[in-house]
TIRO-2110 file (N, C-alpha, C; in Angstrom, 1 decimal):
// TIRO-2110
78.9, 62.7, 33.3, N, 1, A
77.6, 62.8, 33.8, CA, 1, A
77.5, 62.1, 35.2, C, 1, A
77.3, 62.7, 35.9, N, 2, A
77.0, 61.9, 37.5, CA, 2, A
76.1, 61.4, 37.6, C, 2, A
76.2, 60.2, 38.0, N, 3, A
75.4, 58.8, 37.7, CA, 3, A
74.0, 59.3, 39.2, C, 3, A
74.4, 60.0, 40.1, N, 4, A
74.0, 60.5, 41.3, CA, 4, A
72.5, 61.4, 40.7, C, 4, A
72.2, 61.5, 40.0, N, 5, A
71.3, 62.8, 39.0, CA, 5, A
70.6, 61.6, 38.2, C, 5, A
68.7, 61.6, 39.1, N, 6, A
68.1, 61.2, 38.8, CA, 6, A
67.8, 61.8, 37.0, C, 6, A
68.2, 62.8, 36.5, N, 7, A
68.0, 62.8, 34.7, CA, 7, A
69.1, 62.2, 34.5, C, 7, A
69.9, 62.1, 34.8, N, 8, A
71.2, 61.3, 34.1, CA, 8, A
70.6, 59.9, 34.1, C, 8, A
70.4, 59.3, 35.4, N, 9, A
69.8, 57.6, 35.5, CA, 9, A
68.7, 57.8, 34.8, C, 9, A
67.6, 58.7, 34.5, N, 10, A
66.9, 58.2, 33.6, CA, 10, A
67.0, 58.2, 32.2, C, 10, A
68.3, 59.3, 31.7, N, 11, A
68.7, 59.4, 30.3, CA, 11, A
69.2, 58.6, 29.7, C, 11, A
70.3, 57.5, 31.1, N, 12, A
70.6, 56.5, 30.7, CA, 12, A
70.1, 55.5, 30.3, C, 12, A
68.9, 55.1, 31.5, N, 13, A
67.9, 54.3, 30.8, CA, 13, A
67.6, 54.0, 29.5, C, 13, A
66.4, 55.0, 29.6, N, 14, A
66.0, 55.1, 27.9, CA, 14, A
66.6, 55.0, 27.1, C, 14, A
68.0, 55.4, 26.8, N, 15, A
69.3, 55.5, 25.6, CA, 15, A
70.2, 54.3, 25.2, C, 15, A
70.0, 53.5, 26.5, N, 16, A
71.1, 52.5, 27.0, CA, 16, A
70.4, 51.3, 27.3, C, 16, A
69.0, 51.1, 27.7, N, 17, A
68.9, 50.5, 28.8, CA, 17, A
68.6, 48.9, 28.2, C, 17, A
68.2, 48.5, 26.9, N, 18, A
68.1, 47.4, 26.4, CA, 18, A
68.2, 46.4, 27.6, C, 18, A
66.8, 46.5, 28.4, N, 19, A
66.1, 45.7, 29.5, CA, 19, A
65.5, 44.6, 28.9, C, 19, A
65.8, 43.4, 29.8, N, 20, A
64.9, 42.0, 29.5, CA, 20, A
64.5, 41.4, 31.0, C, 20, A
63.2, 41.5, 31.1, N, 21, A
62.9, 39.9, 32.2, CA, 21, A
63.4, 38.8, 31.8, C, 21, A
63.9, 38.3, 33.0, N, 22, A
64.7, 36.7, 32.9, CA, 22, A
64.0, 36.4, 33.9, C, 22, A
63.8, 34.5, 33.5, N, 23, A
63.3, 34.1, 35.0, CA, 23, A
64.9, 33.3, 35.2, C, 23, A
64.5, 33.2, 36.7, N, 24, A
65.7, 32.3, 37.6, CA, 24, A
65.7, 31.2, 37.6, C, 24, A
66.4, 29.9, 37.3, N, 25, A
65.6, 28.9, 37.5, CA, 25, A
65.9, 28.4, 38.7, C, 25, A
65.7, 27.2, 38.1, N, 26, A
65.6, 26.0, 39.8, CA, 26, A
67.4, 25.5, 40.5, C, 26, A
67.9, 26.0, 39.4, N, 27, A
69.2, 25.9, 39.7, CA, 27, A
70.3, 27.4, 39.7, C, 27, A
69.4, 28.5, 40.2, N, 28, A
70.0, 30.3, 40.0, CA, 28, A
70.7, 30.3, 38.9, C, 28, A
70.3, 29.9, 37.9, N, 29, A
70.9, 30.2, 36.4, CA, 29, A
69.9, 31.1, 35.7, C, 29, A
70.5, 32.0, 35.1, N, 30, A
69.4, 33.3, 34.4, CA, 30, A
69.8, 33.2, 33.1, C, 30, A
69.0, 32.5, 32.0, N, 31, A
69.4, 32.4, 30.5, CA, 31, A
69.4, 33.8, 30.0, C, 31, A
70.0, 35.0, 29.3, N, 32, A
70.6, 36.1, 29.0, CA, 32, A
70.0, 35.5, 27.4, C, 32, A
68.8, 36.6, 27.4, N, 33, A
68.2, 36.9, 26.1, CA, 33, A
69.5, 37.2, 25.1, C, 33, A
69.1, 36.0, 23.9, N, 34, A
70.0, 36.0, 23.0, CA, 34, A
70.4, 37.3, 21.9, C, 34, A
69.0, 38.4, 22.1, N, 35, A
70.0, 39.9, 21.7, CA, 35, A
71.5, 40.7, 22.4, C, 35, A
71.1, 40.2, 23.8, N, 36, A
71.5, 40.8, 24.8, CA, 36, A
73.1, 39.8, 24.9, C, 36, A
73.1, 38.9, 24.7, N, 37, A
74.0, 37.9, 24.3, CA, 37, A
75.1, 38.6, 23.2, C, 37, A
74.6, 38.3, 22.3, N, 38, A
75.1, 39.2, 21.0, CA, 38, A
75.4, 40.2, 21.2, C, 38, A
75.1, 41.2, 21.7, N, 39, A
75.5, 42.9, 22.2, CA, 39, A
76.7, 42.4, 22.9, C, 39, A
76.7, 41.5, 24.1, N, 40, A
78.1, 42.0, 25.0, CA, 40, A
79.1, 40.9, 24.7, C, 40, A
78.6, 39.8, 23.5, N, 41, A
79.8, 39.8, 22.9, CA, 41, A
79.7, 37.5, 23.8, C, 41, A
79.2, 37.9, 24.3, N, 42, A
79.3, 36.6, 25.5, CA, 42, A
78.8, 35.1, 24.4, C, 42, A
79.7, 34.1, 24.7, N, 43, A
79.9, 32.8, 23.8, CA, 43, A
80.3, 31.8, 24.8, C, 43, A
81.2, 32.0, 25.4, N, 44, A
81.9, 31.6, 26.5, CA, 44, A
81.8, 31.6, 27.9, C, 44, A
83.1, 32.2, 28.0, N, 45, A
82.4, 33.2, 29.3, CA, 45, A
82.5, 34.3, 30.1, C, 45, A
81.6, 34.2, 30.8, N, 46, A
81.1, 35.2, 31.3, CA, 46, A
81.7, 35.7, 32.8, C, 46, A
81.8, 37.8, 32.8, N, 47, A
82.3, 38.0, 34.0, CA, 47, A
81.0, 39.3, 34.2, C, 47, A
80.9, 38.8, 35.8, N, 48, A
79.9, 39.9, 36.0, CA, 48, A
80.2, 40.5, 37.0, C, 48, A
79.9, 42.0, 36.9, N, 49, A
80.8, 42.9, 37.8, CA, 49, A
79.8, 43.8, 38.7, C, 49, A
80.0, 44.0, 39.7, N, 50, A
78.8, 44.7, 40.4, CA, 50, A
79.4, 46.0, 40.8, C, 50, A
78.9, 47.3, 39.7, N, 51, A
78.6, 48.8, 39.7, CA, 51, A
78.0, 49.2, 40.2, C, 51, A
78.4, 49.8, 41.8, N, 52, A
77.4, 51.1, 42.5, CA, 52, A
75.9, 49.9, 42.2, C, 52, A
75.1, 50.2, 42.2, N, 53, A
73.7, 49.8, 42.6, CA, 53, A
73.1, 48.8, 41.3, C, 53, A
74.3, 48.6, 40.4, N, 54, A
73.5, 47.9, 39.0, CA, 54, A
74.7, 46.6, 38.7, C, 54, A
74.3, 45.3, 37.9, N, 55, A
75.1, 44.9, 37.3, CA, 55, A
75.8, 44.6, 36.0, C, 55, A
76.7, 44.2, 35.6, N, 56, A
77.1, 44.7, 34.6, CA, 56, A
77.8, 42.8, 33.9, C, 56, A
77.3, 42.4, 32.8, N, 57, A
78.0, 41.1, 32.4, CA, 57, A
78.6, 41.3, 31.2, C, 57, A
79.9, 40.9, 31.1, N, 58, A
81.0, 40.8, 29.9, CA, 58, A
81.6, 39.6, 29.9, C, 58, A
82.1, 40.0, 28.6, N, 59, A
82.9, 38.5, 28.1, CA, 59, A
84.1, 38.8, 29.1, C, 59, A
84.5, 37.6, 29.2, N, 60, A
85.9, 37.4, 29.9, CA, 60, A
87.0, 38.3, 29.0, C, 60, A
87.1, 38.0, 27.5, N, 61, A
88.2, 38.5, 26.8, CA, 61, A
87.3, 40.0, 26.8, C, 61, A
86.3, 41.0, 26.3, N, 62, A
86.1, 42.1, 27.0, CA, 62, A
86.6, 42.8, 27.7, C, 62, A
86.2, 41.9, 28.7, N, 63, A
87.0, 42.6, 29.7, CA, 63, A
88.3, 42.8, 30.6, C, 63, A
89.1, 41.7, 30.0, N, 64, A
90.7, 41.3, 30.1, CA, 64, A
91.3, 42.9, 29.4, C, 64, A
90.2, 43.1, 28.0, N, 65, A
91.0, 44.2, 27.2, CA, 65, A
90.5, 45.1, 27.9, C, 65, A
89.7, 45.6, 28.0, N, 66, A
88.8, 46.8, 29.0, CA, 66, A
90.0, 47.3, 30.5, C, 66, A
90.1, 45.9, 31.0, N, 67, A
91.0, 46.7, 32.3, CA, 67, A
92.4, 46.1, 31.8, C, 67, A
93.3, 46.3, 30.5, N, 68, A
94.7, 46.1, 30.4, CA, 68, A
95.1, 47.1, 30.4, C, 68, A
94.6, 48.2, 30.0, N, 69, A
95.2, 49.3, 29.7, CA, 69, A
94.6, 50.8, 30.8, C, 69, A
93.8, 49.9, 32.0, N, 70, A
92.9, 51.3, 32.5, CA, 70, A
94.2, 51.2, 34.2, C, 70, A
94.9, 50.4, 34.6, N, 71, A
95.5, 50.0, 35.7, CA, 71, A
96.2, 51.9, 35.9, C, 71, A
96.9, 52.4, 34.8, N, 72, A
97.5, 53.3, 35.3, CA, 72, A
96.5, 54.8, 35.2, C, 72, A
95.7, 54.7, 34.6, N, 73, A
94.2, 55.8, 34.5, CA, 73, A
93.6, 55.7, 36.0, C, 73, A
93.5, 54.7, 36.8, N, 74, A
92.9, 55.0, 38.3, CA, 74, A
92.8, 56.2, 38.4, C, 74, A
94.1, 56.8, 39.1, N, 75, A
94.4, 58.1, 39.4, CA, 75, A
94.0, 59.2, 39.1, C, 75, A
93.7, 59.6, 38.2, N, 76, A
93.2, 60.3, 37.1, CA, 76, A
92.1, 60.4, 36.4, C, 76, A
91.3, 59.4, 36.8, N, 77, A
90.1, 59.4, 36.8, CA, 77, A
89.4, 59.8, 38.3, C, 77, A
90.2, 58.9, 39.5, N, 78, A
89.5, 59.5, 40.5, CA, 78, A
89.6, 61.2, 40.8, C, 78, A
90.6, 61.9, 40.2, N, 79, A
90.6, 63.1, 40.4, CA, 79, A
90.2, 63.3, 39.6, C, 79, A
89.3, 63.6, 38.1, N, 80, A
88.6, 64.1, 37.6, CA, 80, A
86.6, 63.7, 37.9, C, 80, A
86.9, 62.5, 38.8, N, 81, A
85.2, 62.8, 39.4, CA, 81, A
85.0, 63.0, 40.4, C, 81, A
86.2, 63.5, 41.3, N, 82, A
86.2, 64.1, 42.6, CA, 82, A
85.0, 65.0, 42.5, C, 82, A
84.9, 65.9, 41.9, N, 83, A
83.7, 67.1, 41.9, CA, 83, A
82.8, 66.4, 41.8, C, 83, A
82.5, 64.9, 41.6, N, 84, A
80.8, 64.9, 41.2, CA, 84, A
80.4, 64.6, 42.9, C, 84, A
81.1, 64.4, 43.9, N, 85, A
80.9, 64.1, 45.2, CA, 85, A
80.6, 62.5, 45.7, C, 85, A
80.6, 61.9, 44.5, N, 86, A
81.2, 60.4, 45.0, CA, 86, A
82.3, 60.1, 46.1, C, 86, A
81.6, 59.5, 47.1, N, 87, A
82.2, 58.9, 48.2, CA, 87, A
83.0, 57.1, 47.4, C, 87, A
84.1, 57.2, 47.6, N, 88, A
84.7, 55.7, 47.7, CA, 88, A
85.1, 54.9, 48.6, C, 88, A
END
């Protein structure tokens, strides 16, 4: 689905979006509602990764396993979303 397709971003939303207000504090620390905690797994710590226009926070071990195995998929991924017209 091309993330570029205002129904896609909003299908995502709604489907996915498990949204919380955080405030910032006095020291740019953002406490991470403890549902939201539990979903991505985070105890430890934490890696946050900035996607196209959104951000995204995982456990360290997450995502150690997430990119062990995607290094030789690049390729192959970028030529299968060549057609959505993503510029990189």
């Amino acid at each position: 689905m091309p993330f570029t397709s205002a129904d896609v971003r909003a299908f995502v939303r709604f489907f996915f979006g498990g949204a919380s207000e955080c405030l910032v504090d006095r020291q740019g620390r953002i406490l991470v509602p403890n549902n939201l905690r539990k979903h991505a797994a985070l105890e430890k710590e934490a890696v946050i990764i900035g996607v196209s226009s959104r951000v995204e926070i995982w456990s360290r071990d997450n995502w150690e396993k997430y990119n062990s195995g995607n290094a030789d998929l690049v390729e192959q991924i970028a030529e299968k979303i060549g057609g959505f017209g993503i510029v990189v």
